[in-house]
ChimeraX commands (.cxc) that place a marker at each C-alpha (Angstrom):
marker #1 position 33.59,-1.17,4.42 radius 0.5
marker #1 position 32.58,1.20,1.71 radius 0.5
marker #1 position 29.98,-1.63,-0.02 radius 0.5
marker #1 position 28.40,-2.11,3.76 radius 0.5
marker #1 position 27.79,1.59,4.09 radius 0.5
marker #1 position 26.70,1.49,0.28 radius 0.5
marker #1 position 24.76,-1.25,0.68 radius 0.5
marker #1 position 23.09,0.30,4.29 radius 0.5
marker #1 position 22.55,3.50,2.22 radius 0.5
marker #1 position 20.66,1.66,-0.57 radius 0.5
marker #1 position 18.08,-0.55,1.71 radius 0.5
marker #1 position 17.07,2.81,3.94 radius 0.5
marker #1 position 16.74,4.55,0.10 radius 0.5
marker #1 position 14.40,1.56,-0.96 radius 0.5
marker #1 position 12.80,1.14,2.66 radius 0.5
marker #1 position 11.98,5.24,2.39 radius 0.5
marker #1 position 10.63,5.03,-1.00 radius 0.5
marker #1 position 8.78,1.60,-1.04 radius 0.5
marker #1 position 4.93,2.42,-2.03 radius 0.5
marker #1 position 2.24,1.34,0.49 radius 0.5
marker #1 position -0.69,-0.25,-1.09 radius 0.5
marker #1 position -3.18,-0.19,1.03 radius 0.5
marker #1 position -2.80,3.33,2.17 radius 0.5
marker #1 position -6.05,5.20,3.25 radius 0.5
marker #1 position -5.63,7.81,0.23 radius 0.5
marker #1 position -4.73,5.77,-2.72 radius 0.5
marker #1 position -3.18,7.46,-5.32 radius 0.5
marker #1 position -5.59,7.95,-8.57 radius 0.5
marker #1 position -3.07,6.22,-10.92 radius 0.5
marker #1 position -5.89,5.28,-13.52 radius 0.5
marker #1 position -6.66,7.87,-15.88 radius 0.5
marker #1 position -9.94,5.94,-17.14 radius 0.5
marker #1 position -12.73,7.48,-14.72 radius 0.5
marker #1 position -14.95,4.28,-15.12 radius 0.5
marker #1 position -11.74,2.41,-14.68 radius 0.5
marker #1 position -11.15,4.72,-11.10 radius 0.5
marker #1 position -14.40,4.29,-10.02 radius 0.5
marker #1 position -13.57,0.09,-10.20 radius 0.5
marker #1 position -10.19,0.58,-8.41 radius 0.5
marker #1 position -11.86,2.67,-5.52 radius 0.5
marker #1 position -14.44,-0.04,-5.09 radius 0.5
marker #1 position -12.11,-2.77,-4.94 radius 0.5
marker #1 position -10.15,-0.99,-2.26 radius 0.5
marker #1 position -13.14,-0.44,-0.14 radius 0.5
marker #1 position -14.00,-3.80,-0.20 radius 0.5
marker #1 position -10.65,-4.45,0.74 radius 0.5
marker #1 position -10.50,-2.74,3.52 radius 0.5
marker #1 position -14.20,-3.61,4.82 radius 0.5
marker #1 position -12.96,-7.56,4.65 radius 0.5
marker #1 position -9.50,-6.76,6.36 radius 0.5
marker #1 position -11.66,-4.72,9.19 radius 0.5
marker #1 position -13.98,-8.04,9.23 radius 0.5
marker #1 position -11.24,-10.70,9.61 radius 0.5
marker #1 position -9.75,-7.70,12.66 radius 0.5
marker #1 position -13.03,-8.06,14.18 radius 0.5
marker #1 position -13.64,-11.15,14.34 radius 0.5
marker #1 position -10.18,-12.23,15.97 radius 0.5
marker #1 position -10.63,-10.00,18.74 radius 0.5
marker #1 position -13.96,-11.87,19.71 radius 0.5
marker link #1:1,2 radius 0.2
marker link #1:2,3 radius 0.2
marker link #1:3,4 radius 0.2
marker link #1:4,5 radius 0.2
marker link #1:5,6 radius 0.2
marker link #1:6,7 radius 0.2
marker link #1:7,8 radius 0.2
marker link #1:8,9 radius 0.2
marker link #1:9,10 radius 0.2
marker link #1:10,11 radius 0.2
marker link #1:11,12 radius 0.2
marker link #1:12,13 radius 0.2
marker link #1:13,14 radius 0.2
marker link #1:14,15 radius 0.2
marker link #1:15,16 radius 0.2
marker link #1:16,17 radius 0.2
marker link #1:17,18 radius 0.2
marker link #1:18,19 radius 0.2
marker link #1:19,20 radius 0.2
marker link #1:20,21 radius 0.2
marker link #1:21,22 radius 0.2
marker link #1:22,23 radius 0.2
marker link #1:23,24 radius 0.2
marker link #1:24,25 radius 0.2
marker link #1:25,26 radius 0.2
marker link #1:26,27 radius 0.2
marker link #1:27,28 radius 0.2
marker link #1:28,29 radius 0.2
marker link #1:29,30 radius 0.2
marker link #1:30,31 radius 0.2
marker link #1:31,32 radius 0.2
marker link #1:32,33 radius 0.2
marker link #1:33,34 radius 0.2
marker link #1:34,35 radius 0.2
marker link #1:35,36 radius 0.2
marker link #1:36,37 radius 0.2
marker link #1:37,38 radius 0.2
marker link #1:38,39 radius 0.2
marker link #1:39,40 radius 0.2
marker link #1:40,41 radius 0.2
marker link #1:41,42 radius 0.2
marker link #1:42,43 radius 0.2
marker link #1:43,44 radius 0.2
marker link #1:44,45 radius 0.2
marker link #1:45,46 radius 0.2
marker link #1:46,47 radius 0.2
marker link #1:47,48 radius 0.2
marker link #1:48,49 radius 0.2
marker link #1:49,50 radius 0.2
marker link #1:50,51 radius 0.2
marker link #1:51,52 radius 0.2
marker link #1:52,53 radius 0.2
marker link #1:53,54 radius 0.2
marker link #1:54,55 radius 0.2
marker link #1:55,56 radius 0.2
marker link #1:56,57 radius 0.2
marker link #1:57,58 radius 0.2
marker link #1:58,59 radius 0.2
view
C-alpha cells in the first residue's frame, strides 16, 4: 500500500516536472549567441513543417 501511493506520488512528480520540447518559448539553454541563433532557427523550422504536415491533413 505504501509503495502504490509512493509509486503514484513519484509518476505525478515526474509527469509535473517533465520538460516540453517544443514549447512556444523555448528556454535559451545555449550560452553561445551564434550557437542560439542556430537553435532558434531549427525550432522555427520545426514548427513551420509540423504546421505544414497539420495543414495538409485537414485538406
Amino acid at each position: 500500500m505504501v509503495q502504490s501511493k509512493l509509486s503514484t506520488g513519484l509518476k505525478k512528480l515526474l509527469s509535473k516536472n517533465k520538460p516540453n520540447h517544443f514549447s512556444i518559448h523555448p528556454e535559451p539553454f545555449v550560452k553561445n549567441p551564434s550557437e542560439r541563433l542556430q537553435y532558434v532557427k531549427l525550432f522555427k523550422t520545426a514548427l513551420e513543417i509540423n504546421s505544414l504536415q497539420e495543414f495538409q491533413l485537414i485538406k
